[in-house]
C-alpha positions in Angstrom: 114.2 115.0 109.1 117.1 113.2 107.1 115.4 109.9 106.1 118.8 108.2 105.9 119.0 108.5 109.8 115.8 106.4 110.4 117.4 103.3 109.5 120.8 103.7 111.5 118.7 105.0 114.6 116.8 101.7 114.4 119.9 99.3 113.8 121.4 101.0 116.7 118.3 100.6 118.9 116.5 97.5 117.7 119.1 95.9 115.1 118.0 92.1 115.5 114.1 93.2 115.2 112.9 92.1 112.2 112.6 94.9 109.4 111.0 93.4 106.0 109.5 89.8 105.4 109.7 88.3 101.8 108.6 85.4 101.3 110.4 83.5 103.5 113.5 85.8 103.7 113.6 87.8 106.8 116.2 90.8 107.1 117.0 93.0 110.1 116.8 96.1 110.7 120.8 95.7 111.1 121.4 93.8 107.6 119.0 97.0 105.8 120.8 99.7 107.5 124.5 97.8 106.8 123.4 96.8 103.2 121.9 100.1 102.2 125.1 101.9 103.8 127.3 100.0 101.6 124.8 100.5 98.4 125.1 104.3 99.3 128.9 104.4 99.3 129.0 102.6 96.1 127.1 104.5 94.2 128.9 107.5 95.8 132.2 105.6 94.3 130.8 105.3 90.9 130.6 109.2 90.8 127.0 110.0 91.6 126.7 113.2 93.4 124.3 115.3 95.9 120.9 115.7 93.8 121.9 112.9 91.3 119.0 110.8 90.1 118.5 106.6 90.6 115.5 105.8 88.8 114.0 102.1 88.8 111.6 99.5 87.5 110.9 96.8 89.5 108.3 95.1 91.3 107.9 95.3 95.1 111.1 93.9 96.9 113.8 94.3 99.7 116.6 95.2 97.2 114.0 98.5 96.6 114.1 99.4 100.5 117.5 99.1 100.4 118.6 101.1 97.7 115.7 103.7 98.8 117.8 104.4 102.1 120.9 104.1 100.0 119.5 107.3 98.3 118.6 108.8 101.2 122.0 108.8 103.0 124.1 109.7 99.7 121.6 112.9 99.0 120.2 111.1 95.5 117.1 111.1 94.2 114.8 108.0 93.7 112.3 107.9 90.5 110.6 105.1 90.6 108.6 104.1 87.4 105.2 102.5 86.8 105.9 99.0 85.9 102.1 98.8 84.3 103.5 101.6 81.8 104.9 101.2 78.2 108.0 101.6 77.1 106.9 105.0 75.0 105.0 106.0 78.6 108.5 105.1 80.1 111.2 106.9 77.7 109.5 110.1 78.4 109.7 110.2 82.0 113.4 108.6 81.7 114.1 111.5 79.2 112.5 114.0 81.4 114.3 112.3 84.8 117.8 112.3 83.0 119.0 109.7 86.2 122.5 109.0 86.1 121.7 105.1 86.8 118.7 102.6 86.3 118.4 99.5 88.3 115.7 97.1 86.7 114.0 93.5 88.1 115.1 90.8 85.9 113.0 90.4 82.9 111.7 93.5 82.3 111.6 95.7 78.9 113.4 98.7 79.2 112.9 102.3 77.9 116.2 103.5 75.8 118.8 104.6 78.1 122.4 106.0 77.6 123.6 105.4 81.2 124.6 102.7 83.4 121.8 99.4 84.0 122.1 97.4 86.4 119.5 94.5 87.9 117.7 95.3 91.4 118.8 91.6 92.4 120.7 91.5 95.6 123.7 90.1 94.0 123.3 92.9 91.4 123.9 95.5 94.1 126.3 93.1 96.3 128.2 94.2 92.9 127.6 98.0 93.2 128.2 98.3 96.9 131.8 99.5 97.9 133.3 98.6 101.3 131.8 99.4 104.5 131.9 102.7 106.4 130.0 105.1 106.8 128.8 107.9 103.5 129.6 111.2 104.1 125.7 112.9 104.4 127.0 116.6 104.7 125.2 119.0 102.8 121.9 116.5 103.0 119.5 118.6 104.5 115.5 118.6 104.6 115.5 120.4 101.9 117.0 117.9 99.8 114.9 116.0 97.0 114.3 112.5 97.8 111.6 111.4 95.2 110.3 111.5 91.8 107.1 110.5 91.3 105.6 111.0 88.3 101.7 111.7 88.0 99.9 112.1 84.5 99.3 115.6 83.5 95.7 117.4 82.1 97.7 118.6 79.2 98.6 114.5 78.2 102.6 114.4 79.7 103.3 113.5 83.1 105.4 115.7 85.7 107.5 114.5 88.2 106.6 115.9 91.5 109.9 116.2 93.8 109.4 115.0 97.3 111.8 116.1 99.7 113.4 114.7 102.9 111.3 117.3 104.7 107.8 116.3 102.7 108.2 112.7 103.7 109.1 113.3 107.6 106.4 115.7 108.0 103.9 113.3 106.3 104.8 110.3 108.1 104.3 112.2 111.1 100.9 113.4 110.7 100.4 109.7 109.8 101.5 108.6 112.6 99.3 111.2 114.5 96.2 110.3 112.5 96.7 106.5 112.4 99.4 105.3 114.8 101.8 102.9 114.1 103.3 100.6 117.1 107.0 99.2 117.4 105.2 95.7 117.4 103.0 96.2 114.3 103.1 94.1 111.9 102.6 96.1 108.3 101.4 94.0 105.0 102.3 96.1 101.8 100.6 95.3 98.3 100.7 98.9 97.4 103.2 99.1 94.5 106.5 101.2 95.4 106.4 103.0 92.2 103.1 104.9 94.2 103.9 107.7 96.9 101.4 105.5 99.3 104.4 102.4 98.4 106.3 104.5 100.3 104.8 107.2 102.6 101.3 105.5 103.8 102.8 102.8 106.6 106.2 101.0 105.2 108.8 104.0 105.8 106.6 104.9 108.9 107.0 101.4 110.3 111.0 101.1 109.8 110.5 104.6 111.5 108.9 103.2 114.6 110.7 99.4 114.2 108.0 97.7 113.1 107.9 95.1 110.9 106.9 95.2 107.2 105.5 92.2 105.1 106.3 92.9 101.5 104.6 91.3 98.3 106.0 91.9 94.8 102.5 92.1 94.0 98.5 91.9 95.2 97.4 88.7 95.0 94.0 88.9 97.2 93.7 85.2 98.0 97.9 84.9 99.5 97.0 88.9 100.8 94.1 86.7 103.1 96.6 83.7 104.0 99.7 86.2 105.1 97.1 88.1 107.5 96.5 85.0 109.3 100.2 83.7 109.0 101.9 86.5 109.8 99.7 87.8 112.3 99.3 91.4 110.4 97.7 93.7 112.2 97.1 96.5 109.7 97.4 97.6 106.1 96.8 99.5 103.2 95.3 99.3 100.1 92.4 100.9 97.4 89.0 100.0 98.0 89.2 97.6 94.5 92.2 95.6 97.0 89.7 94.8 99.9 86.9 94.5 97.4 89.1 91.5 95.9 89.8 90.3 99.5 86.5 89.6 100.2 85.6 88.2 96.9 87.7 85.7 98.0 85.2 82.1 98.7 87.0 82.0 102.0 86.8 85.3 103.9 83.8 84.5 105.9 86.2 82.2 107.4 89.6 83.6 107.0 91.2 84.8 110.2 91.1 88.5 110.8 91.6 88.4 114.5 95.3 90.3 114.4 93.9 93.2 112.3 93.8 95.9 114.5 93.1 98.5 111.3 93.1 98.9 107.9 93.6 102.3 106.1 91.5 102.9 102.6 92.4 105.7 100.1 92.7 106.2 96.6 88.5 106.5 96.9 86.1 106.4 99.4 85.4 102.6 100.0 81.7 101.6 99.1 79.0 101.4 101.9 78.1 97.3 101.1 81.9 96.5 100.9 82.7 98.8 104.1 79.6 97.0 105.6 81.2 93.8 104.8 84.5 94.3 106.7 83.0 96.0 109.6 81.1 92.4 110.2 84.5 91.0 109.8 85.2 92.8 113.2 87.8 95.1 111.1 88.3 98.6 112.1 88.6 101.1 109.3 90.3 104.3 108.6 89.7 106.0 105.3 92.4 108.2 103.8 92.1 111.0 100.8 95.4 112.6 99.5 97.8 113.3 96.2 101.2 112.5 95.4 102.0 116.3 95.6 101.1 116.7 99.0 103.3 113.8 100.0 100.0 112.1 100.0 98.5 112.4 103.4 95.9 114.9 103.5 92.1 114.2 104.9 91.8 110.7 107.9 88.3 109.7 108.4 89.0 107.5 111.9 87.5 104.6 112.3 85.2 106.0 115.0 83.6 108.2 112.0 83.4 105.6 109.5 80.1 103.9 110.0 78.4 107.4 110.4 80.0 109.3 107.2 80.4 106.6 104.5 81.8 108.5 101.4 83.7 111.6 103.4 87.3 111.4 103.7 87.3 113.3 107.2 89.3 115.6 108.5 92.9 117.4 108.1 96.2 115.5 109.6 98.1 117.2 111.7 100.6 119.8 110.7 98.1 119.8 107.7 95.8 122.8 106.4 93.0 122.6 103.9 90.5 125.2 102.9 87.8 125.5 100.4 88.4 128.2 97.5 84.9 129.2 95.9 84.3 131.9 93.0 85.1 135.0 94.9 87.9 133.0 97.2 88.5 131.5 100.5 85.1 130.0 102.2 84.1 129.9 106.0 81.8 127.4 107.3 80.0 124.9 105.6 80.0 124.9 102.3 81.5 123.6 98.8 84.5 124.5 96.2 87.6 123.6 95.3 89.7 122.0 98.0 93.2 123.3 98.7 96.6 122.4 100.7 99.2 123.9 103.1 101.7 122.5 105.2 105.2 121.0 105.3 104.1 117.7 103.2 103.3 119.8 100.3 105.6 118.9 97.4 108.9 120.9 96.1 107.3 121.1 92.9 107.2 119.9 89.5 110.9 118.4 87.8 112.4 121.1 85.8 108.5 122.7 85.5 108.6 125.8 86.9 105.3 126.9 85.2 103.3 124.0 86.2 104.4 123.9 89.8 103.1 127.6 89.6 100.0 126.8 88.4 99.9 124.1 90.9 100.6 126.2 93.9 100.5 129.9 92.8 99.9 131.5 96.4 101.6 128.6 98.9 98.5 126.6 98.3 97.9 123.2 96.6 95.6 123.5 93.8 93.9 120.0 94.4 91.4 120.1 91.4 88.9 118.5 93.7 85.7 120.2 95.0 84.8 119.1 98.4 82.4 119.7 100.7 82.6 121.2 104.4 80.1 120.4 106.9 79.7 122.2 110.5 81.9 119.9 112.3 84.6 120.4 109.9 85.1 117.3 107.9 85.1 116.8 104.2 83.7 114.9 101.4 85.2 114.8 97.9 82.0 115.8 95.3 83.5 116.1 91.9 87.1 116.9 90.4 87.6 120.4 88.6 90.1 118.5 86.2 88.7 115.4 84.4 91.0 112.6 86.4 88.9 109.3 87.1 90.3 106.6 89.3 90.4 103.3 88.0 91.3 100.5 90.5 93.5 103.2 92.7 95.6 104.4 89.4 95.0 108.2 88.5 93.7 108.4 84.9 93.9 111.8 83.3 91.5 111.2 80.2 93.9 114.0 78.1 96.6 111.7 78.2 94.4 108.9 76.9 92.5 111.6 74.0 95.8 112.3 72.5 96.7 108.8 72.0 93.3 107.9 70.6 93.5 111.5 68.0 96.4 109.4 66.7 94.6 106.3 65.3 93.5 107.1 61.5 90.2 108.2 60.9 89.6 109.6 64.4 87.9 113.1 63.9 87.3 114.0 67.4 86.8 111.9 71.0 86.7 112.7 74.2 87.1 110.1 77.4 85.4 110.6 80.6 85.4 108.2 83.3 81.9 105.8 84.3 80.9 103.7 87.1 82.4 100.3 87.2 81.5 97.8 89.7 85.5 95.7 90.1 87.1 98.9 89.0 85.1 101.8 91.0 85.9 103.6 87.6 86.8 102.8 84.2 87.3 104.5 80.9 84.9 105.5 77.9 85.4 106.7 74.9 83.8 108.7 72.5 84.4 108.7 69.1 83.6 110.6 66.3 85.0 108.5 63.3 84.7 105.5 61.3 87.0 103.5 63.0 87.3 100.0 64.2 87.0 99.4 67.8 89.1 96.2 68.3 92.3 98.1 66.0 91.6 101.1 68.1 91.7 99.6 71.2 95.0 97.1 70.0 96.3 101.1 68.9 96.0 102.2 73.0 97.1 98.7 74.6 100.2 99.6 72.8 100.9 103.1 74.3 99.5 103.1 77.4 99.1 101.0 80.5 96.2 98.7 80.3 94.5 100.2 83.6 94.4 103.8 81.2 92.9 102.1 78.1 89.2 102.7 77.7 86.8 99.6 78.8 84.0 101.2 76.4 83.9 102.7 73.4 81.0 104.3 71.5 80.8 106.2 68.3 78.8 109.0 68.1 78.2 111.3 65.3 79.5 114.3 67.2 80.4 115.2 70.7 77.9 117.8 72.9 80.1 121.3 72.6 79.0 124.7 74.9 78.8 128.0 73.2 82.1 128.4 73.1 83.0 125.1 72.2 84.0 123.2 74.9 83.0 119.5 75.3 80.4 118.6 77.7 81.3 115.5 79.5 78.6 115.7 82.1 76.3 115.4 79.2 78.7 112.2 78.0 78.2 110.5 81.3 74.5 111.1 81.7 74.5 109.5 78.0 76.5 106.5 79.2 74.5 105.7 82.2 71.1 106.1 80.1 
């Protein structure tokens, strides 16, 4: 279960196979394990210690994998930060991280930091990395925190869920049970490595199994199309809004798809016309549902199902257990309420949160904050959220978070945000205000504080927002009023 020994397991077996393609850079599953060794024992030198965090902000690259497995072998924890974030977004999760050391892709603005920068360039850590030998792994055990990821909170302030070495083995497995991976797949990533899917949906499962991963810094749909036919990928992952661009694209009617064996969908269920369009394609399609606390995997619709149940997300992985919690507790049968999650992929908990990660999981179960519903063969479909996250273009968007940043402009009485239907984004924002205000200096206010795929699309002002008896604000009534 110690993610460090994946990658010297592989160089022993298969060390000339080829590991990550970038660009037109190819490193082995020898130079990885070798590079990220050294990177390990360097940072070891430079006093980090068991439980010490790395924290980073960087596109997708190699010099990422590699200092990944450097952390897993010295017993440090990665955080990896949202690039699309600001630099206020970004100080409070550094603050809250406290790492010991941030490595940063050239050219990019940096949150105020006390310790040690250094750029995730290979030279950068050719720099950092001491001599080789092996890095003394006693005392890393399962049990040993191996991520940060950060999701936004309902109450406005992220938390860092902790992933252990134990979370990411056992999800990888029922991954690999639910959607194999082969030693001679070839794995195309465009999911960003600051996401738990970056990681734990295909790349770390394929340097598991020796495959080979194709890694972008970023999505571009149109290259995404060209790298399937040149590199002869044969599956991949992505949000319904990436294969939504794909096929946008004036050439996939013609592009060749012939090496795609299957492609995995999650962050939302993909629409029936666009999943129509790829089944024509002759692609096979396996839709996913899961969260960043339960390491994600959770619910695998197989490709089988797909045609038949457009919009469920299917049933349990292995080693994984979900049930349905309704008013007066646990449900048998068919039937609807909140979903909720058991197994060895559920996360450690919240950084330094004790009370949240209680919340979260008060009776070993993951609170999802989902309602789903159970049909007689057991598979699932996710109706409506109990918290008021939307999902705009696969990025969780927790409208508190936005609210509190809008209460801050002058002249803002009241406004609430829900999320509406949104044809490129499958979801975007809406706000609405109650408040003389300008839209354009409101909207300039949230560009400047949050990440552009959290600030509203639309914004209407209203004269007052629909309240309940007791006073709380009826967003069901808000979206029935935007889509009038």
């Amino acid at each position: 279960m110690i993610l460090g020994r994946w990658i010297r397991d592989r160089a022993r077996t298969t060390p000339r196979r080829t590991a990550i393609v970038f660009g037109d850079e190819e490193i082995t599953y020898a130079e990885l394990d070798d590079r990220s060794e050294r990177l390990a024992a360097g940072l070891v030198a430079r006093g980090l210690r068991r439980g010490d965090r790395v924290a980073t902000l960087t596109d997708n690259r190699p010099e990422h994998a590699e200092l990944f497995f450097a952390c897993a072998k010295a017993g440090l924890i990665l955080v990896p930060l949202n690039v699309r974030l600001t630099v206020p977004e970004l100080a409070y999760q550094v603050c809250d991280a406290e790492p010991a050391m941030l490595f940063a892709a050239p050219g990019r603005t940096l949150p105020p930091f006390a310790g040690p920068v250094a750029e995730l360039t290979r030279e950068s850590l050719d720099a950092v990395a001491a001599a080789p030998g092996p890095v003394d792994d006693e005392g890393v055990g399962p049990d040993t925190g191996l991520l940060i990821v950060y999701t936004s909170g309902t109450t406005g302030r992220p938390k860092g869920a902790l992933l252990s070495h134990a979370n990411c083995f056992w999800t990888n497995l029922s991954l690999d049970r639910g959607c194999e991976l082969r030693e001679d797949d070839v794995v195309l990533q465009v999911l960003p490595q600051f996401h738990v899917g970056g990681w734990n949906v295909q790349p770390l499962l394929a340097w598991w199994k020796g495959a080979t991963v194709v890694l972008e810094p970023a999505f571009d749909p149109g290259r995404a199309l060209r790298l399937v036919a040149e590199r002869r990928v044969t599956t991949m992952m992505g949000v319904p809004a990436t294969y939504q661009f794909m096929a946008a694209q004036p050439d996939f009617a013609t592009a060749d798809l012939s090496s795609l064996r299957c492609v995995v969908v999650g962050g939302a269920p993909m629409p029936e016309p666009l999943l129509r369009t790829w089944l024509e394609r002759g692609v096979r399609i396996t839709q996913g549902y899961g969260l960043t606390e339960a390491a994600p995997n959770v619910l695998c619709l197989p490709p089988e199902e797909v045609a038949r149940r457009v919009g469920w997300a299917g049933r349990p992985y292995p080693h994984v257990d979900v049930a349905l919690l309704g008013p007066d507790g646990p449900l048998t049968g068919p039937g609807r309420g909140e979903l909720v999650v058991r197994g060895p992929n559920v996360f450690a908990g919240y950084w330094r949160n004790p009370a949240a990660t209680r919340q979260a999981v008060p009776d070993g179960w993951l609170r999802t904050g989902d309602i789903a519903e159970r049909d007689a063969e057991g598979f699932y479909r996710i109706c409506d959220r109990v918290k008021d996250m939307y999902v705009s273009g696969g990025e969780n968007v927790y409208p508190a978070e936005v609210e509190s940043v809008l209460a801050g402009f002058p002249g803002v009485a009241e406004v609430a945000v829900v999320g509406v239907p949104d044809g490129r984004w499958g979801e975007v924002g809406c706000a609405f205000v109650v408040g003389d205000v300008p839209v354009d200096g409101l909207l300039a206010h949230c560009r400047e504080r949050l990440a552009a795929f959290k600030v509203p699309k639309h914004v209407r002002l209203v004269p007052a927002l629909p309240r309940s008896a007791v006073g709380k604000t009826l967003k069901n009534e808000l979206r029935a009023e935007f889509a009038g």
